[in-house]
C-alpha positions in Angstrom: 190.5 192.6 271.2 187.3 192.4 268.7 188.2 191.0 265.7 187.1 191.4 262.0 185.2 188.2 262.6 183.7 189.2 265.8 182.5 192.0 264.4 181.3 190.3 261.3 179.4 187.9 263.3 177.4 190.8 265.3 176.6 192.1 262.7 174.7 189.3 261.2 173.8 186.8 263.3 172.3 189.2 266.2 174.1 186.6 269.2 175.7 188.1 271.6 176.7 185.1 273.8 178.7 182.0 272.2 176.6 178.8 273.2 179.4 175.6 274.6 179.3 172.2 272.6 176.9 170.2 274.1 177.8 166.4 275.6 176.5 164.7 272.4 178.5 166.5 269.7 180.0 164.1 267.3 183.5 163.6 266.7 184.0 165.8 264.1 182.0 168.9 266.3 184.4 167.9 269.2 187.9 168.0 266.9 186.8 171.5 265.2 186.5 172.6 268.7 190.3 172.0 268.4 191.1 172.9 264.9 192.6 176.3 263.5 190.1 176.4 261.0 187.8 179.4 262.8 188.8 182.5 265.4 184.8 181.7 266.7 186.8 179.5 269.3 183.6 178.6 271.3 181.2 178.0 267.4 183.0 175.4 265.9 180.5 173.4 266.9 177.5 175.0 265.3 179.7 175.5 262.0 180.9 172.0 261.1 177.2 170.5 262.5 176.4 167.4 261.7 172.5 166.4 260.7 171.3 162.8 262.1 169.0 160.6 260.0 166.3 162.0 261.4 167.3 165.0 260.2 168.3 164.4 257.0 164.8 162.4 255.8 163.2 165.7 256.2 165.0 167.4 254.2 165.4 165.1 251.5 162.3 166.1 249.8 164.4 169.3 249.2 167.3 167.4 247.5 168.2 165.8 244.7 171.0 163.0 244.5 173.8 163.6 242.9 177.4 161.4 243.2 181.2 162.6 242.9 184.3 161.0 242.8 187.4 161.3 244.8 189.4 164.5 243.4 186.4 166.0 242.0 185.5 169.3 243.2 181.6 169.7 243.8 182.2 173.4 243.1 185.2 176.2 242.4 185.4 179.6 243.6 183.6 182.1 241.4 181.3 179.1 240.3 177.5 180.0 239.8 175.7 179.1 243.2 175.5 175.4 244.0 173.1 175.7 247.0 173.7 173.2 249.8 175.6 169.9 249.3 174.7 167.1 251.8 176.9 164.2 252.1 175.4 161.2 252.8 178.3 159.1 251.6 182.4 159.6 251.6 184.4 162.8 252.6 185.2 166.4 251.1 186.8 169.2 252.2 186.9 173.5 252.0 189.9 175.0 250.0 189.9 178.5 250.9 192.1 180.9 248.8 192.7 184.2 248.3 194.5 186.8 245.6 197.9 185.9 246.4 197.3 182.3 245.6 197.9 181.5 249.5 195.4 178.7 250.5 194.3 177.7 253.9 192.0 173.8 254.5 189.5 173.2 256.6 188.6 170.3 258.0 187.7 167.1 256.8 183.7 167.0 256.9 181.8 163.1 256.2 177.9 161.8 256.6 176.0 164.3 257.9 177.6 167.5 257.8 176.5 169.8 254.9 178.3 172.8 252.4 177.3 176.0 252.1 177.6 179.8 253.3 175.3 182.5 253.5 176.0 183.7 250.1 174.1 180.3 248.5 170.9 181.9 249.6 171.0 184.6 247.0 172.9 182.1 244.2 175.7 184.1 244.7 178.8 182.7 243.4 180.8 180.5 245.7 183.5 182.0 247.6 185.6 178.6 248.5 187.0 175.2 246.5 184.8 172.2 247.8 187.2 168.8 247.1 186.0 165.8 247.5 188.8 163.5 249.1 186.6 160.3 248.6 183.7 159.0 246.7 181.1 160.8 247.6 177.3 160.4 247.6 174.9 163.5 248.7 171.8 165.4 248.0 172.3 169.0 246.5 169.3 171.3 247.3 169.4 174.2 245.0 169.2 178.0 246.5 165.4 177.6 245.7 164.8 174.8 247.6 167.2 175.7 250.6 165.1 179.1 251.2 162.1 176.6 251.4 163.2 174.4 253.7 164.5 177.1 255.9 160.9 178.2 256.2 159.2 174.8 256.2 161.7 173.5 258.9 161.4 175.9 261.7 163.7 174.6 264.3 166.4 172.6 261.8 166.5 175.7 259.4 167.3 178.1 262.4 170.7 175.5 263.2 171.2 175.3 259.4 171.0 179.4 259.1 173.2 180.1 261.9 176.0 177.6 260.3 175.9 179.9 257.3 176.0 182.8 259.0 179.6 181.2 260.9 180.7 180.2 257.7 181.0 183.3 256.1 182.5 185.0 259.3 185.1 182.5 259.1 185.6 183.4 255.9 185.7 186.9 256.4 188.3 186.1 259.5 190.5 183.7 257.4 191.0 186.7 254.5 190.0 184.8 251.6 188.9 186.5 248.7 190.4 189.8 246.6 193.4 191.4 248.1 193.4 195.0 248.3 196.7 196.8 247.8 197.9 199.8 248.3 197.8 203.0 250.4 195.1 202.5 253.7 194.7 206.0 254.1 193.7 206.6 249.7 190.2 207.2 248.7 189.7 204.5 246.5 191.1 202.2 248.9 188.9 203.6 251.2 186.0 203.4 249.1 186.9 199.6 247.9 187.5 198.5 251.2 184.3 199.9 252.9 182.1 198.7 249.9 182.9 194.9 250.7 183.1 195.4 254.6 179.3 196.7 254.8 178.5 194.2 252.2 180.1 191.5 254.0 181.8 190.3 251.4 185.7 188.6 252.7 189.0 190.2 251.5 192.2 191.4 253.0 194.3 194.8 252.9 197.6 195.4 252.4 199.7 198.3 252.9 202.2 199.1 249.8 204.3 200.8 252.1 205.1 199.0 255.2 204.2 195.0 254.0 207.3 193.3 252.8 205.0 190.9 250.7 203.4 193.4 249.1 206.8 195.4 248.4 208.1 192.2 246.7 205.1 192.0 244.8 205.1 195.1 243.1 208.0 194.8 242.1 207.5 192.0 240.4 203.8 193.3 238.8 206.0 197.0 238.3 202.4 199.4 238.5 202.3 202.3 237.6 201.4 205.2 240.2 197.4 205.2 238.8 196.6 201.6 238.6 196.4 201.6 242.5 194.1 200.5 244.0 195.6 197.0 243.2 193.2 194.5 242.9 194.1 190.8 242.9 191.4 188.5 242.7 191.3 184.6 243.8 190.9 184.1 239.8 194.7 185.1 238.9 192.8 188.3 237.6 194.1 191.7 238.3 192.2 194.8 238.7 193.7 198.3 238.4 192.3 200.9 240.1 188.4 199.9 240.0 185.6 201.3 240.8 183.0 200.1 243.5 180.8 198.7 240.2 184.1 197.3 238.5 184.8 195.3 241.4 181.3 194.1 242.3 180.7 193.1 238.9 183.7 191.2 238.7 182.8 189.3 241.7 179.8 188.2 240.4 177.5 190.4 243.4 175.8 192.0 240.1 172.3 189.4 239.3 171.2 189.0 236.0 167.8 189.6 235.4 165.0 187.9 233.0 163.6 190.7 231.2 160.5 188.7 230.8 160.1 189.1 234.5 157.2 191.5 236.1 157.7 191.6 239.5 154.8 192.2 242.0 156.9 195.0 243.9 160.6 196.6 243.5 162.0 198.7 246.1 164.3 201.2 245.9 166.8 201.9 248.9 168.2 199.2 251.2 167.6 201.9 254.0 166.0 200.6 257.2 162.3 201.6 255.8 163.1 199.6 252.5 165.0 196.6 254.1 161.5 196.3 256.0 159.5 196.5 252.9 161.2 193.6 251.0 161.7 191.2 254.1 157.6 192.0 254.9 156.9 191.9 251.3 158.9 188.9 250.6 157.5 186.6 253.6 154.5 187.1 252.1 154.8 185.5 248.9 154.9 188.9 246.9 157.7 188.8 243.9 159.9 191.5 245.3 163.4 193.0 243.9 165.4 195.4 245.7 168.0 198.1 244.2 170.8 200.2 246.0 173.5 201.5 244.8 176.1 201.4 247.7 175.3 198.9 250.2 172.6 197.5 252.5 171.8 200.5 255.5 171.5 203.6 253.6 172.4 206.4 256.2 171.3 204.3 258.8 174.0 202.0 258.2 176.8 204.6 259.0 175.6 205.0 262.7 177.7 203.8 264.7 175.5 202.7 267.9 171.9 203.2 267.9 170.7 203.3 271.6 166.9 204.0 271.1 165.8 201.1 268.9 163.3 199.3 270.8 164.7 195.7 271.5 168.0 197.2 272.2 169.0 198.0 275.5 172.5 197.8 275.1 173.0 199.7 271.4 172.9 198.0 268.3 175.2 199.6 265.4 173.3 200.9 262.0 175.3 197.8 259.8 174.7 195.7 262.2 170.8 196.1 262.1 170.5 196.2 258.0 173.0 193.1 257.9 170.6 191.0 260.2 167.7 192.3 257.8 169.6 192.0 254.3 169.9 188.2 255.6 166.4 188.3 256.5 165.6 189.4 252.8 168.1 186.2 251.1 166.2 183.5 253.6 162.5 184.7 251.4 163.7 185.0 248.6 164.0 188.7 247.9 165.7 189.6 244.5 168.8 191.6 246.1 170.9 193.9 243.1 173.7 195.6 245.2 175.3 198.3 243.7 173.0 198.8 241.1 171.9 202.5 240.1 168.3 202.6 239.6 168.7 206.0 236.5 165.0 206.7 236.1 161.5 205.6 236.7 159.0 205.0 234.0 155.8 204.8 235.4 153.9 205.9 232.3 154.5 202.5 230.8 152.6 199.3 231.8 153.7 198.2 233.3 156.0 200.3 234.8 159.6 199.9 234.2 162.8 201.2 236.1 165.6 201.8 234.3 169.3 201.1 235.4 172.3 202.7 235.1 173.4 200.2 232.8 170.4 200.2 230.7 168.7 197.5 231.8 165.0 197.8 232.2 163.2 195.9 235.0 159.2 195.8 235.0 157.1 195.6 237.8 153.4 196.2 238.8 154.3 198.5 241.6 156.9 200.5 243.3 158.3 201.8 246.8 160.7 204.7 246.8 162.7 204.3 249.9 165.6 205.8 248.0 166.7 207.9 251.5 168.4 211.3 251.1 171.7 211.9 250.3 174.8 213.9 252.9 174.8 217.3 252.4 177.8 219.0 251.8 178.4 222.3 253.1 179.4 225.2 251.7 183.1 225.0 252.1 185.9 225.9 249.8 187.7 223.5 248.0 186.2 220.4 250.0 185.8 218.1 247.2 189.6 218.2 247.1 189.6 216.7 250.8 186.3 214.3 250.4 187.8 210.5 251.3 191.1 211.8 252.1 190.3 213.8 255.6 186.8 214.6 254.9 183.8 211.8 255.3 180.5 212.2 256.3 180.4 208.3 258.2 182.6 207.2 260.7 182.6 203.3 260.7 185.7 201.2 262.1 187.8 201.7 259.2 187.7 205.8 259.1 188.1 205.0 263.0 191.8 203.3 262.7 192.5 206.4 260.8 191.8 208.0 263.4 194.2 206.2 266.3 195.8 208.6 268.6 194.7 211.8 266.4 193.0 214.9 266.9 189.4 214.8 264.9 187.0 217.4 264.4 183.1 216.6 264.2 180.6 218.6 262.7 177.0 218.5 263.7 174.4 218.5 266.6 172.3 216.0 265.8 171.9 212.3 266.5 174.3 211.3 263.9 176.5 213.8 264.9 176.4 212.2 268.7 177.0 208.7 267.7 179.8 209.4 265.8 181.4 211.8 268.7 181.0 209.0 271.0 182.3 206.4 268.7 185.4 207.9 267.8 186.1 209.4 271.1 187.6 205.5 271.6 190.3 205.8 268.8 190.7 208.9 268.7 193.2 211.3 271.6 191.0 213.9 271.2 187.2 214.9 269.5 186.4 218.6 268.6 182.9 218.9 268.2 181.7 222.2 266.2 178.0 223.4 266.4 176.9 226.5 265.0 174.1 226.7 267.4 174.1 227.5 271.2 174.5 224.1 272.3 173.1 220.8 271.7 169.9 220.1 273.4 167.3 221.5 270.5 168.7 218.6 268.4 170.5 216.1 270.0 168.6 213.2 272.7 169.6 213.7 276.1 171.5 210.5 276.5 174.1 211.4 273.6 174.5 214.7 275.5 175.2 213.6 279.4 177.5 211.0 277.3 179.1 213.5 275.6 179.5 216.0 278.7 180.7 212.7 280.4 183.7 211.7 277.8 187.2 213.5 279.0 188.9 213.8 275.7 185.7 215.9 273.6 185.6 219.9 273.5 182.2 221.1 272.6 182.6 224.9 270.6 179.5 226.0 270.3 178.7 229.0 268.0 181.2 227.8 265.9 181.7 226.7 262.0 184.6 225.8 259.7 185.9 228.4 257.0 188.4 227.1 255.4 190.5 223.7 254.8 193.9 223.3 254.4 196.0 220.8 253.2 199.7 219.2 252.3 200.9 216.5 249.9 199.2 213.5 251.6 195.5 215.3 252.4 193.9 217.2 255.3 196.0 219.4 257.0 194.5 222.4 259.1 190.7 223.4 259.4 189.7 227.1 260.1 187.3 227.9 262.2 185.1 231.0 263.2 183.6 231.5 266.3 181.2 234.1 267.1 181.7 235.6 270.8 179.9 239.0 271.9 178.8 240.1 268.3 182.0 239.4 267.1 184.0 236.7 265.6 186.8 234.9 266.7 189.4 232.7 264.4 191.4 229.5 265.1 192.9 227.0 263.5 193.0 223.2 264.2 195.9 220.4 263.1 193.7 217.7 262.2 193.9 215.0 259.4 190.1 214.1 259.5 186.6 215.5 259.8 183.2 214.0 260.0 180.5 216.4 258.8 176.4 215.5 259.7 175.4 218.6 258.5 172.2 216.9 257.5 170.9 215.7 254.1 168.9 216.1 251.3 166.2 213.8 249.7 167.3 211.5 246.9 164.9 212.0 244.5 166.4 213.4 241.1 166.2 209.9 239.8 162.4 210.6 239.5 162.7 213.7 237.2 161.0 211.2 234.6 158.0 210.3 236.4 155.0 212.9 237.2 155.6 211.7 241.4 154.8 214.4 243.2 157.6 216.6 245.4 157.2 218.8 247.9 159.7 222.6 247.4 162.2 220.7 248.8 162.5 217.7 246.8 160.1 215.0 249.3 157.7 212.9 248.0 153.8 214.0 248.6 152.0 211.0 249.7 148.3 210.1 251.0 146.7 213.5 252.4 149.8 215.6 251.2 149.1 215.2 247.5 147.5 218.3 246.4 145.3 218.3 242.7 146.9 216.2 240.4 144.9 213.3 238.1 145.2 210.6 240.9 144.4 210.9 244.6 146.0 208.5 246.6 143.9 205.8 248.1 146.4 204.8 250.6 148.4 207.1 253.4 151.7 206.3 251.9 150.9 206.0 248.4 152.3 209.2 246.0 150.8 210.9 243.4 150.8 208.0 240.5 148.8 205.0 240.8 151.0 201.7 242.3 154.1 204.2 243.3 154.8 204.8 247.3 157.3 206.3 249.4 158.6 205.5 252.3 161.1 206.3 254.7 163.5 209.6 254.8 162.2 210.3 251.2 158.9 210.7 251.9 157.9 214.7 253.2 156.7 214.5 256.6 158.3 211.6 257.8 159.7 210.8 261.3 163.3 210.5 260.6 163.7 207.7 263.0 165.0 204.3 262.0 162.0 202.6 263.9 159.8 204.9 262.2 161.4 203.9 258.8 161.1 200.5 260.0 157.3 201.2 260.6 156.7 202.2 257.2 158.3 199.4 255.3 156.0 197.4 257.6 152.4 199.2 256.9 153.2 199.6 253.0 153.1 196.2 252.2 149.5 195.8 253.2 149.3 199.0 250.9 150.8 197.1 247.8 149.2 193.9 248.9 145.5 196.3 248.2 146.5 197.8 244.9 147.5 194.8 243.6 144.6 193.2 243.9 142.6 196.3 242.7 145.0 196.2 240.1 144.3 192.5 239.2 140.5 193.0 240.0 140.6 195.8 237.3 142.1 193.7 234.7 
């Protein structure tokens, strides 16, 4: 059976076979080879790692000493990042706790061995209780100086990364963090709970209904019928019915930023093509900050399998992918702000500033819309009554259990479509797929198809489209559906509780109403030879119509809409940036 943490670990570490403990492990690698602490049976070793003296000289020009005593806790959960911790001296140990207070320990960790997860690299705040069970000496290397020695020790920081990786699987696998409670099948459960998954962020779920913990519970916290979802934080703090911002920003995943700050570059969409611009941009020294307002993928990040991506052979899922990358953009230092809502674009001022949601301004010398496009919904009565309970336009592991032993219906012919078909064609009994074409093979590749053709429990109706939706007291009930046959139509009706519509999308590109970019009649960003008139003609193939602003990726008019083309053009801007910026600095 894959577990949460298996899946958690694909996703971000890119390892697909677990590597035994090697003759020389120490003690304390052999014994977490034994201990409950992690369900990564066979990486217990490369979590708890311990760093020889060798080892430790070279990366004490990274550190700085710093000394605690026994029943002193280096950090607390919800504390601003500490980095990495280092004991050189004495013993300490991870508390890890979650929103109902329950608290699991790990083991016992001495000279050598290090603390720290993933999340340090960003200074995001920490996610466990470090105790120190004796006097303890160390060197703390602050999230600064841990991204440098990541790069300046090659070999050492690729051991170091992959314990962080491990660390925050196993705390994604142990359930620490917020507990979510209430209805699995709700919206804003939904929403809550596939916000932290694709951010990778740990928590549990808990059904109202069927848990007796959480039945004693309420009773005892007596909510009323709108403060669900329940959220109970590690704090003691309770949130009632929050929205994705609420919750992020209450767990700290929001930055601050110094408004004195002028960043070389800020990228808009952590899409494939924008993922690629901050990790190329970032490795290169530039001063790079990233916005998206959901999560780290963008559309891409809802595909199930990709099979086509070069370096692939055996599929590679779309969160999968942007998690290796948004890791990629932590280890160089890339500002990361996800969910943040970038509300407008002023590139009249200098220099130019992007304005969020919440007000904030940011200032930079240049900018890459990779801002994607955004599901389109189709023209279908009364759907935003079924949207998130029955209707979604993703189908990730969590609409999938949904799904279990049900009757779906699909909607679409292309790619997306075809992923998703396949995907859920393994939870669910059976998979209606609805085209309004002749068949699939103007739109789809011909592998989805023959694996399509191949799957016994999928009905392909061609020619066919929904009408209506129908529903009961707990959501999706019935879809209609017209067929046309012989120049005339045919009706049916299917009993299903959920449908995935890739109808296609739209460019997301209102947010630049407020800056003279460029679009093409259907929203797309112009860029290079497309730009027509206009005070500025590009100078570079994937610059737009204003000086210093590009676009990349699904945004852009004319692009491939390919995740390794995206991928292509994250890649080739930078060099673009890298050139205006020094015209720009030439000029001044």
């Amino acid at each position: 059976m894959v577990t949460e943490a298996d899946y958690a670990y694909a996703a971000l570490s890119g390892e697909a076979d677990a590597t035994p403990a090697s003759p020389a492990a120490t003690k304390l690698e052999q014994d977490a080879l034994q201990a409950p602490f992690s369900v990564l049976e066979t990486r217990k070793h490369q979590i708890f790692i311990r760093l020889t003296d060798a080892e430790i000289e070279r990366i004490r020009r990274f550190g700085t000493p710093r000394r605690a005593k026994r029943g002193e806790y280096l950090c607390r959960i919800g504390d601003l990042a500490m980095g990495m911790f280092v004991i050189l001296q004495g013993h300490a140990e991870v508390h890890l706790r979650d929103g109902l207070g329950r608290e699991k320990i790990g083991p016992e960790q001495g000279p050598g061995n290090f603390f720290c997860e993933v999340g340090q690299l960003s200074g995001r705040p920490a996610l466990a209780d470090i105790l120190v069970t004796q006097d303890a000496e160390g060197l703390l290397i602050t999230p600064d100086n841990l991204r440098a020695l990541l790069t300046a020790e090659a070999e050492l920081g690729e051991r170091i990364m992959r314990a962080l990786i491990l660390r925050r699987v196993n705390l994604i696998e142990h359930g620490s963090g917020p507990v979510l409670l209430g209805c699995p099948t709700r919206p804003g459960l939904l929403q809550l709970q596939g916000f932290l998954r694709r951010n990778g962020y740990p928590h549990t779920v808990i059904d109202t209904k069927n848990d007796p913990e959480a039945i004693a519970l309420l009773e005892r916290l007596s909510p009323k019928k709108d403060d669900f979802p329940l959220v109970l934080c590690p704090d003691g703090s309770i949130l009632r019915a929050p929205n994705v911002g609420q919750l992020a920003s209450h767990l700290g995943l929001i930055p601050e930023f110094d408004p004195t700050h002028v960043y070389d570059v800020v990228v808009v969409g952590a899409g494939p093509a924008g993922l690629a611009a901050v990790v190329y941009a970032a490795s290169e020294g530039l001063s790079v900050a990233l916005f998206d307002s959901s999560a780290p993928g963008g559309q891409a990040g809802a595909s199930s399998r990709i099979e086509n991506y070069l370096g692939f052979p055996a599929g590679i899922s779309g969160q999968a992918l942007a998690a290796r990358a948004f890791v990629q953009a932590q280890k160089f230092g890339a500002h990361v702000a996800i969910p943040v809502e970038v509300k407008a674009l002023r590139c009249g001022e200098k220099p130019m500033q992007l304005e969020l949601k919440s007000g904030e301004r940011i200032a930079t010398k240049s900018v890459v819309i990779a801002s994607g496009a955004v599901y389109r919904h189709p023209a279908i009565e009364n759907i935003e009554r079924f949207e998130g309970a029955g209707v979604f336009y993703w189908a990730s592991p969590i609409e999938a259990k949904l799904c279990k032993n049900q009757e779906v219906v699909v909607v679409g012919g292309g790619n997306s479509a075809g992923q998703a078909v396949v995907f859920l064609a393994s939870h669910a009994s059976h998979v209606h797929l609805l085209v309004r074409a002749e068949g699939l093979e103007a739109s789809m590749s011909r592998y989805l198809i023959d694996r399509i053709r191949a799957l016994p429990n999928v009905t392909l109706h061609v020619r066919t489209q929904i009408t209506t939706l129908e529903g009961d007291e707990v959501g999706l009930a019935r879809v209609h559906t017209a067929t046309r046959e012989h120049g005339e139509t045919r009706r049916d009706a299917l009993a299903v509780r959920n449908v995935f519509l890739f109808v296609g999308a739209d460019p997301n590109s209102g947010w630049l109403n407020t800056c003279p970019v460029q679009l093409d009649n259907k929203g797309f960003v112009q860029t290079g030879n497309a730009v027509e008139g206009g005070e500025h003609t590009p100078n570079y193939p994937l610059e737009s119509s204003v000086p210093g602003v590009f676009a990349i990726g699904d945004v852009r008019g004319n692009s491939t809409k390919r995740v390794a083309a995206a991928v292509g053009e994250g890649a080739a801007v930078v060099a673009q940036v890298h050139a205006f910026l020094a015209m720009l600095e030439k000029a001044n």
